[in-house]
C-alpha positions in Angstrom: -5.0 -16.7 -10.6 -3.3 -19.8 -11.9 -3.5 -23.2 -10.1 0.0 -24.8 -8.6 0.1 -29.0 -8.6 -1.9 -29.5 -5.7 -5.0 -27.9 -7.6 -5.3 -24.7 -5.1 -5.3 -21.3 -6.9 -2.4 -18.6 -6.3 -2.0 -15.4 -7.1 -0.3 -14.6 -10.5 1.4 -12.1 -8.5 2.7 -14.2 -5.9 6.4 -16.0 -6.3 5.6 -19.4 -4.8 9.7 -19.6 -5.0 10.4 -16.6 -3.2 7.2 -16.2 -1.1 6.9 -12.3 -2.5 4.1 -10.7 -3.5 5.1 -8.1 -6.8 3.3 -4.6 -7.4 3.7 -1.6 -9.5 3.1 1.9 -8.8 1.1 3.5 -11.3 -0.4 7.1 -11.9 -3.5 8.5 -10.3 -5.0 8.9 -13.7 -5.3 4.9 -13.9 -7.3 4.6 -10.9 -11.4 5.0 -12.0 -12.5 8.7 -10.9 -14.9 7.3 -8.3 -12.4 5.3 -6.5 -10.4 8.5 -6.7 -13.1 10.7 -5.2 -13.7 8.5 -2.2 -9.9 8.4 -1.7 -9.6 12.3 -1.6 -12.7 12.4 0.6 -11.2 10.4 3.0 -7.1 11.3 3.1 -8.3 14.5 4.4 -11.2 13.5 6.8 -8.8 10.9 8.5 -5.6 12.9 8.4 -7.6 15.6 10.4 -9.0 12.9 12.9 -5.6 12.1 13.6 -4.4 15.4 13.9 -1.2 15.1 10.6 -0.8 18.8 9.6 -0.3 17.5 6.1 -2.1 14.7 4.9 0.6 11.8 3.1 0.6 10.8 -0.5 -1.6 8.1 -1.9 1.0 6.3 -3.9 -1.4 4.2 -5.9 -0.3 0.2 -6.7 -1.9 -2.4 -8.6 -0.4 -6.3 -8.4 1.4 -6.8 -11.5 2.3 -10.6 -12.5 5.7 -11.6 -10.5 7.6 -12.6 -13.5 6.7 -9.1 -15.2 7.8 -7.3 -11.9 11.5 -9.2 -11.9 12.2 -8.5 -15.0 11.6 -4.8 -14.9 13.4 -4.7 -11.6 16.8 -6.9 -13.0 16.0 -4.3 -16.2 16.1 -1.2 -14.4 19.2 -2.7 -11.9 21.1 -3.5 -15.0 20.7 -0.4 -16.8 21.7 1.5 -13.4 24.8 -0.2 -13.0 25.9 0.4 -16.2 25.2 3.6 -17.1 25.7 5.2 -13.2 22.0 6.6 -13.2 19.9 5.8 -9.7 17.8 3.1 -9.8 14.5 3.7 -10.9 11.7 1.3 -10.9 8.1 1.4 -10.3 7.5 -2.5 -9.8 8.7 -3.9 -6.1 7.5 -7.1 -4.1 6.9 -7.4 -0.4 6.4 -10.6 2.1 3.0 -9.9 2.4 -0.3 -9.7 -0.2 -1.9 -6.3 1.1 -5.1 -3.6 0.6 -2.4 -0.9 1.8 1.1 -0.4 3.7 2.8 1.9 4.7 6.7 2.0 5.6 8.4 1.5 8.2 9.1 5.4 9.3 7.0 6.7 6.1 5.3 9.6 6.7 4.7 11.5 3.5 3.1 8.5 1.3 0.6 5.8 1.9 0.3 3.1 -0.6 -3.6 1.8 -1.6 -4.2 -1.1 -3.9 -5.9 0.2 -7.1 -8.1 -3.2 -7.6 -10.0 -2.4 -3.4 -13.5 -2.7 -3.9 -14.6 1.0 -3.7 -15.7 0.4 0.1 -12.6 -1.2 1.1 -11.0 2.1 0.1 -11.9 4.5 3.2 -11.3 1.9 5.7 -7.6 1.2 4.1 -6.8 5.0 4.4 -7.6 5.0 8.1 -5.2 1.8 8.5 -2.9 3.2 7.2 -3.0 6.8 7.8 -2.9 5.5 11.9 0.7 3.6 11.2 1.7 7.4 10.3 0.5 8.5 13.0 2.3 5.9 15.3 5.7 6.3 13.4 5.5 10.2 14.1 3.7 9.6 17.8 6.2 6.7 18.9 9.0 6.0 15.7 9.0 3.1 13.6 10.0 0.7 16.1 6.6 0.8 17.8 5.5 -0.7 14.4 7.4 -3.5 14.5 5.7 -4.9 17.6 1.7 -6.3 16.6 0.4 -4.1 19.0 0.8 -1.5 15.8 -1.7 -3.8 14.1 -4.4 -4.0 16.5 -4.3 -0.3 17.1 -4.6 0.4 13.5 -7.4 -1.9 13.0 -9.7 -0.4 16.3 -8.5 2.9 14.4 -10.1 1.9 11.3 -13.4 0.5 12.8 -14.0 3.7 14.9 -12.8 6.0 12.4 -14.4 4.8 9.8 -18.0 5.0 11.9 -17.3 9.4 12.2 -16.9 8.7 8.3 -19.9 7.5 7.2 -21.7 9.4 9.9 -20.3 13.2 9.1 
């Protein structure tokens, strides 16, 4: 965290200029093995609550410092454009700071913060395991109305009860 002029701490991954917050995806093998146990405890459990056949990705993301995550992202832009290869980068900012998300439409990958506190982690999975559900149950627009919000959150309080009770 670094302190702006008023004195109040912010994020060093937050762009006070922009109002982004800038992640990268990194590799399952980064995440400590008991986070990564309680993660493929519950992707199943909660997938089979909510009836998916298959149960998404965990894309694991950590928050990387925002001036790191530009340049790797004007890096990677620059090299695509001049040498005609896709675009391939694993840093990317959104208008929210976030525990997980999901996008709009997404149906095969989740993505969970690396740095949850180990309880936070089941309860983030059901989130945002339900906003799969939804996009498949009623399409992404559903989403974009807060109604999405609430039901994921009375998702993750109830589902998260049959969790630590089975």
């Amino acid at each position: 965290m670094k302190a702006n002029s008023l004195g109040r701490t912010i994020p060093i991954h937050y762009n006070p200029a922009t109002g982004r917050y800038w992640y990268r995806r990194i590799s399952s093998e980064r995440v400590p093995e008991n986070k990564r146990a309680v993660a493929e405890s519950a992707l199943p459990f909660f997938a089979a609550d909510l009836k998916l056949p298959v149960p998404p990705e965990i894309i694991w993301v950590e928050p990387v410092d925002w001036q790191t995550g530009h340049n790797e992202v004007s890096s990677a832009n620059k090299k695509s454009f001049e040498t005609g290869a896709a675009f391939r980068c694993d840093c990317f900012h959104e208008a929210e700071d976030f525990g997980g998300f999901t996008k709009f439409g997404e149906t095969k990958s989740i993505h969970v913060r690396s740095d949850l506190g180990i309880d936070r982690i089941p309860g983030t999975i059901a989130h945002e395991l339900r906003h799969t559900w939804q996009d498949k149950e009623y399409g992404a627009e559903f989403r974009r109305d807060c109604e999405s919000e609430t039901d994921a959150s009375r998702y993750e309080r109830e589902a998260l009860i049959r969790f630590m009770n089975r």
